[in-house]
Every structure is written in structure tokens, then in C-alpha cells.
OpenMM code with the backbone's topology and positions (N, CA, C; nanometers):
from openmm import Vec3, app, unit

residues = "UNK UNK UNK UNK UNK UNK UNK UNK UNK UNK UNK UNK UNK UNK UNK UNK UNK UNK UNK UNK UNK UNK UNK UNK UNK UNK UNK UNK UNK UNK UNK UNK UNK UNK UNK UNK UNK UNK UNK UNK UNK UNK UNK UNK UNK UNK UNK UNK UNK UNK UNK UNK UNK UNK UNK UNK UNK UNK UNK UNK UNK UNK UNK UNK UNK UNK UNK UNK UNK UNK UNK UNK UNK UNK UNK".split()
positions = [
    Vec3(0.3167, -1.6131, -3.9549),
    Vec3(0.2035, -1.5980, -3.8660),
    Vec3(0.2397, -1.6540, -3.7292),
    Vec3(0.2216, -1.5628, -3.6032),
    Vec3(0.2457, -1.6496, -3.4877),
    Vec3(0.1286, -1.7427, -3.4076),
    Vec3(0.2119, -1.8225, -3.3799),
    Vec3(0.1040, -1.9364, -3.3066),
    Vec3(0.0090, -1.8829, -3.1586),
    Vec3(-0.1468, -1.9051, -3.1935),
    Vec3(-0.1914, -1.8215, -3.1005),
    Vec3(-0.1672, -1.9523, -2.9308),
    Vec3(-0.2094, -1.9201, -2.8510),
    Vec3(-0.1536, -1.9710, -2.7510),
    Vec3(-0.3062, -2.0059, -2.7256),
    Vec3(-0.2817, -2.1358, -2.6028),
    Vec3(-0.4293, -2.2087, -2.5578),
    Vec3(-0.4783, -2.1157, -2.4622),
    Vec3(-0.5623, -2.0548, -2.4637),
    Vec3(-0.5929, -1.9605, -2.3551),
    Vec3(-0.6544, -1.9961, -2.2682),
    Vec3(-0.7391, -2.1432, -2.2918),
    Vec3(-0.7961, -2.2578, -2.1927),
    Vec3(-0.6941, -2.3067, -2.0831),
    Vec3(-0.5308, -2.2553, -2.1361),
    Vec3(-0.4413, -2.2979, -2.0078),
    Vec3(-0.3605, -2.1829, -1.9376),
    Vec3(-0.2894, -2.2102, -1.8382),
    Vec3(-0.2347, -2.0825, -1.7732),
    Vec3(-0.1305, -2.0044, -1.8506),
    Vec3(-0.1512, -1.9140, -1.8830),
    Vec3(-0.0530, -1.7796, -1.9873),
    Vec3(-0.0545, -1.6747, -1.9101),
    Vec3(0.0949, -1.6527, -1.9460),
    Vec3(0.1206, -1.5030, -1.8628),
    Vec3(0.0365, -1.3844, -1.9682),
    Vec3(-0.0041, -1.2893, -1.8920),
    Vec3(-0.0948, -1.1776, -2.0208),
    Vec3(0.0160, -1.1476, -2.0987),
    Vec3(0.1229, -1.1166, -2.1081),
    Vec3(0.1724, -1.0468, -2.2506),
    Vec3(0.1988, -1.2017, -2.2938),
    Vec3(0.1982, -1.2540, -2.2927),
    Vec3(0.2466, -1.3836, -2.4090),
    Vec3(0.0580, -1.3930, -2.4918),
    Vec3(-0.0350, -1.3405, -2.4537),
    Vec3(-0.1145, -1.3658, -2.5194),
    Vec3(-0.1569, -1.1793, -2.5901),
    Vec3(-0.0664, -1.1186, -2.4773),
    Vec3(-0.1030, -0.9633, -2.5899),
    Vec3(-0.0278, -0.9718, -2.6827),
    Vec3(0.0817, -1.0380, -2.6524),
    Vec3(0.1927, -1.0246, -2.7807),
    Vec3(0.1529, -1.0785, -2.9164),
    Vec3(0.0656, -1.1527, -2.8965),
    Vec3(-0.0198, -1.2172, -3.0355),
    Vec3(-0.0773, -1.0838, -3.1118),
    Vec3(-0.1568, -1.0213, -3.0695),
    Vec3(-0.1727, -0.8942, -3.1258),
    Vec3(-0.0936, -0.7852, -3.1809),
    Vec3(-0.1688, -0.6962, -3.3105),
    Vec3(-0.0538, -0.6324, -3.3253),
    Vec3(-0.1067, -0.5316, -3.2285),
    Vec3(0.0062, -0.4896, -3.0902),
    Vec3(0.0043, -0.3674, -2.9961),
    Vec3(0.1359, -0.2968, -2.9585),
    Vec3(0.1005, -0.1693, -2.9250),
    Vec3(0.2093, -0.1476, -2.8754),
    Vec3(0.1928, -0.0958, -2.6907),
    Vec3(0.3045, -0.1247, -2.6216),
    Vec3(0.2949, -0.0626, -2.4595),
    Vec3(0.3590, 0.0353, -2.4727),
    Vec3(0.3366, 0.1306, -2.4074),
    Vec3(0.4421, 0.2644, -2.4213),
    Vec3(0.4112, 0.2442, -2.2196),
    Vec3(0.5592, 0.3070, -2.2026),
    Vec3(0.5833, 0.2819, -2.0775),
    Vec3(0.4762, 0.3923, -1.9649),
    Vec3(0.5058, 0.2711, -1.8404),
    Vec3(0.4125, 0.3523, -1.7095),
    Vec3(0.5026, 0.5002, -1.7077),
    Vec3(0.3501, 0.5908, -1.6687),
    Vec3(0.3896, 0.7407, -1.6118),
    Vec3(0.2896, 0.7868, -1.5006),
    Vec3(0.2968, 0.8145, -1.4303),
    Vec3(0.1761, 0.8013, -1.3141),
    Vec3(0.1333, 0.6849, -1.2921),
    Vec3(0.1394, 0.6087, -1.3511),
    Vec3(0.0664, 0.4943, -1.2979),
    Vec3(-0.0228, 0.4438, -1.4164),
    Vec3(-0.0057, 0.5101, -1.5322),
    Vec3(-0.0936, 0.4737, -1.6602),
    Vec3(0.0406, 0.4586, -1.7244),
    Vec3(-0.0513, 0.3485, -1.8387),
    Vec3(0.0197, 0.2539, -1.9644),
    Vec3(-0.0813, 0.2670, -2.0618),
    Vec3(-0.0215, 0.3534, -2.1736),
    Vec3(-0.1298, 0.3636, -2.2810),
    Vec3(-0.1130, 0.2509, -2.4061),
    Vec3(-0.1998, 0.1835, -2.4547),
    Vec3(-0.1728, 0.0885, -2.5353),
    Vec3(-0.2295, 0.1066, -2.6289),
    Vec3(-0.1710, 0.0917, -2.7743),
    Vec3(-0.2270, 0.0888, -2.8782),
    Vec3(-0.2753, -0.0091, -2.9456),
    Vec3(-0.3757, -0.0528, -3.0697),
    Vec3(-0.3538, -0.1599, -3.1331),
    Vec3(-0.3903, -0.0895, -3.2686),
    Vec3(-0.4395, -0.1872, -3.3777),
    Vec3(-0.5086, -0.1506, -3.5006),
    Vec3(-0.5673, -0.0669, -3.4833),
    Vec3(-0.6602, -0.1334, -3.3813),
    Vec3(-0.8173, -0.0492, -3.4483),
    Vec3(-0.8745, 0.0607, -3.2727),
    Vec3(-0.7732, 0.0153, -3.1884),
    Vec3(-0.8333, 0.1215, -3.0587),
    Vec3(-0.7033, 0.1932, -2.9908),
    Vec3(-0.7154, 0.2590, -2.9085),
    Vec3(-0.6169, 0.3404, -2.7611),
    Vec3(-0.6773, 0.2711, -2.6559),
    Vec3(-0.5785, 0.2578, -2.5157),
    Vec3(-0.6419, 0.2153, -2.4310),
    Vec3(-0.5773, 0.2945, -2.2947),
    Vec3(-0.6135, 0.3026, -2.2172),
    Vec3(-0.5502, 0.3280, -2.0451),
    Vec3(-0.5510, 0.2388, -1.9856),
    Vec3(-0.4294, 0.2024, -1.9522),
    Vec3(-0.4283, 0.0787, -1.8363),
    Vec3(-0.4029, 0.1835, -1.7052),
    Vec3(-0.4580, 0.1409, -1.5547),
    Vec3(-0.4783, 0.2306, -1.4392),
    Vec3(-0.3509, 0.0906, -1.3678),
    Vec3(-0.2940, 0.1767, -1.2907),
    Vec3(-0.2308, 0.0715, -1.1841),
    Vec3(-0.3210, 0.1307, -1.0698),
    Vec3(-0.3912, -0.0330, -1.0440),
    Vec3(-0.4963, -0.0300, -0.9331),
    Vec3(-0.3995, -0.1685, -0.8489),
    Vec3(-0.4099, -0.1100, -0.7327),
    Vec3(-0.3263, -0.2727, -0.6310),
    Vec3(-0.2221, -0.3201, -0.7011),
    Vec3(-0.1334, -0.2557, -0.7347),
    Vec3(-0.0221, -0.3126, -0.7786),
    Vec3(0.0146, -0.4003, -0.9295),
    Vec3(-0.1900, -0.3956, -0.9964),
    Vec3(-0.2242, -0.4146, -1.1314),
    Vec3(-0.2384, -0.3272, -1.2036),
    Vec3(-0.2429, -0.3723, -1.3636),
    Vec3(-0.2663, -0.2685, -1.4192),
    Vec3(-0.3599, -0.2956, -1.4789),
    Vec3(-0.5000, -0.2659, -1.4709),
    Vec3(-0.6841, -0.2655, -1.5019),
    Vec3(-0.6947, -0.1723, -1.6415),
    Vec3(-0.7453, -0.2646, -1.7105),
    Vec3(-0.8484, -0.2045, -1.8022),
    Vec3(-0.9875, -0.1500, -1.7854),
    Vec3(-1.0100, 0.0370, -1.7709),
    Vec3(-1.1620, 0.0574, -1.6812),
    Vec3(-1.2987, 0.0042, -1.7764),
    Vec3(-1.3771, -0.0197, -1.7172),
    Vec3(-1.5065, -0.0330, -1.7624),
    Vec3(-1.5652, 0.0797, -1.8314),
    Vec3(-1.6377, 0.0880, -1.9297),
    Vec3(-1.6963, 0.2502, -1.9412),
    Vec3(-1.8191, 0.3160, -1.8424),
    Vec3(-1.8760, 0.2392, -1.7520),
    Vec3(-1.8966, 0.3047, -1.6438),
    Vec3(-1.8188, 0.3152, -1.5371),
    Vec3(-1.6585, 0.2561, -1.5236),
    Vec3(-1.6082, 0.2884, -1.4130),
    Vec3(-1.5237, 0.4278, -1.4160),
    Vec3(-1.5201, 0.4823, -1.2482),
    Vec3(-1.4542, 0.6098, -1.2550),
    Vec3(-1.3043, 0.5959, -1.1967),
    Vec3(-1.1915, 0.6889, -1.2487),
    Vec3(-1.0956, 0.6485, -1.1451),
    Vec3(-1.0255, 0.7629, -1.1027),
    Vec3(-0.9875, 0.7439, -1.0140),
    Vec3(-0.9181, 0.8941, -0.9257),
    Vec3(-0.7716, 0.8651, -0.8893),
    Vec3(-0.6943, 0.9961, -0.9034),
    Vec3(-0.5600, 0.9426, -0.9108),
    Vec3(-0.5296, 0.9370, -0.7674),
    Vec3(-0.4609, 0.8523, -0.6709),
    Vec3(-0.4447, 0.8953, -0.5075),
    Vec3(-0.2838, 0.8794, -0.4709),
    Vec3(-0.2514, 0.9128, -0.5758),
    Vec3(-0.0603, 0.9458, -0.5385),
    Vec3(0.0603, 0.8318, -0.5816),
    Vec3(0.1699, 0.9087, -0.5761),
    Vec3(0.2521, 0.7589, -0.5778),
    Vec3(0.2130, 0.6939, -0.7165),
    Vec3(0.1938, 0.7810, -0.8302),
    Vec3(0.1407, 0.6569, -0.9600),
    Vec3(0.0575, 0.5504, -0.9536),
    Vec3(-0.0072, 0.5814, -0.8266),
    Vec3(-0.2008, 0.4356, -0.8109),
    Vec3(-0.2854, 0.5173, -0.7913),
    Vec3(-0.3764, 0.4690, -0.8537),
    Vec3(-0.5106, 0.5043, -0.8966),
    Vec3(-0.5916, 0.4345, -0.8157),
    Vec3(-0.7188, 0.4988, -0.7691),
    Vec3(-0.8639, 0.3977, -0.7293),
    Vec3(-0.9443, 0.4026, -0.7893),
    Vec3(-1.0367, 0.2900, -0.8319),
    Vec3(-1.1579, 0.2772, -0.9240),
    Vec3(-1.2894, 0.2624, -0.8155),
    Vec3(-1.3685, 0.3289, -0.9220),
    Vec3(-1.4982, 0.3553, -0.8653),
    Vec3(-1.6371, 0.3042, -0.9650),
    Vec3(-1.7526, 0.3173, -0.9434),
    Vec3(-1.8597, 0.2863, -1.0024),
    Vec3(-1.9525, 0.4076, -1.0347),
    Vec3(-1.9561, 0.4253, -1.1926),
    Vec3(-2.0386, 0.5078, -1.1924),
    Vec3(-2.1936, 0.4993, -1.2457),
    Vec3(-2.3229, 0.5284, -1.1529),
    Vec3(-2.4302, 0.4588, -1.1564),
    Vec3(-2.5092, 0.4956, -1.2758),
    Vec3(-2.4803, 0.6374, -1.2950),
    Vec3(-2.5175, 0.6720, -1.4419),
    Vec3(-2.4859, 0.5572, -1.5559),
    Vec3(-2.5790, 0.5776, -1.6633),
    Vec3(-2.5445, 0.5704, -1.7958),
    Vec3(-2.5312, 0.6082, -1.8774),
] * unit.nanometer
topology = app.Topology()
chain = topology.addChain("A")
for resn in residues:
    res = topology.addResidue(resn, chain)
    for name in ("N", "CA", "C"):
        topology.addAtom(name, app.Element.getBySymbol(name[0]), res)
């Protein structure tokens, strides 16, 4: 079993994704799709990050593999 890490102190994010079972499959546009057990995910490279969207946020691709996020007011 691996030791989970204090998350009350400073951790780089994969030393605390790596606790999970996931997998990264590499950037292509600017998305990183991640798997785990039980979900899929899209990571967006927004500013040079890579964001997990909200389910009301929108995002638009604007070149160069970065994305911009938006707000969508609907529900």
C-alpha cells in the first residue's frame, strides 16, 4: 500500500495523483485525458496549466494547443 502524502503541506500534484490508481496519456492539442477506476477526465491547457473544467464551464480551443475557459450561465 503506498503512503498517502500530507496534503496539509506543500506537494507537487502528481506526487499526490500518483497515490491513485490513474493513468496520463500524453498532451495533444493541449488536452491530457486521464483515467482512473471509476471516471475519464480532460485536462485543458489554460495559461500554461492544465485545468480540470467545471460542468458549467465552456472551453474554446484558440490555437497553438491552449484553450480558453468560459462560464456557462445555464444549468
Amino acid at each position: 500500500m503506498k503512503d498517502l502524502p500530507n496534503i496539509y503541506d506543500w506537494n507537487k500534484p502528481y506526487d499526490i495523483l500518483d497515490v491513485f490508481d490513474t493513468n496520463i496519456y500524453k498532451d495533444k492539442f493541449g488536452v491530457k485525458y486521464v483515467t482512473s477506476a471509476s471516471e475519464q477526465m480532460l485536462l485543458f491547457k489554460i495559461n500554461g496549466h492544465y485545468v480540470l473544467p467545471n460542468r458549467n464551464d465552456l472551453v474554446k480551443y484558440i490555437g497553438n494547443g491552449k484553450w480558453e475557459m468560459g462560464w456557462n450561465n445555464e444549468s
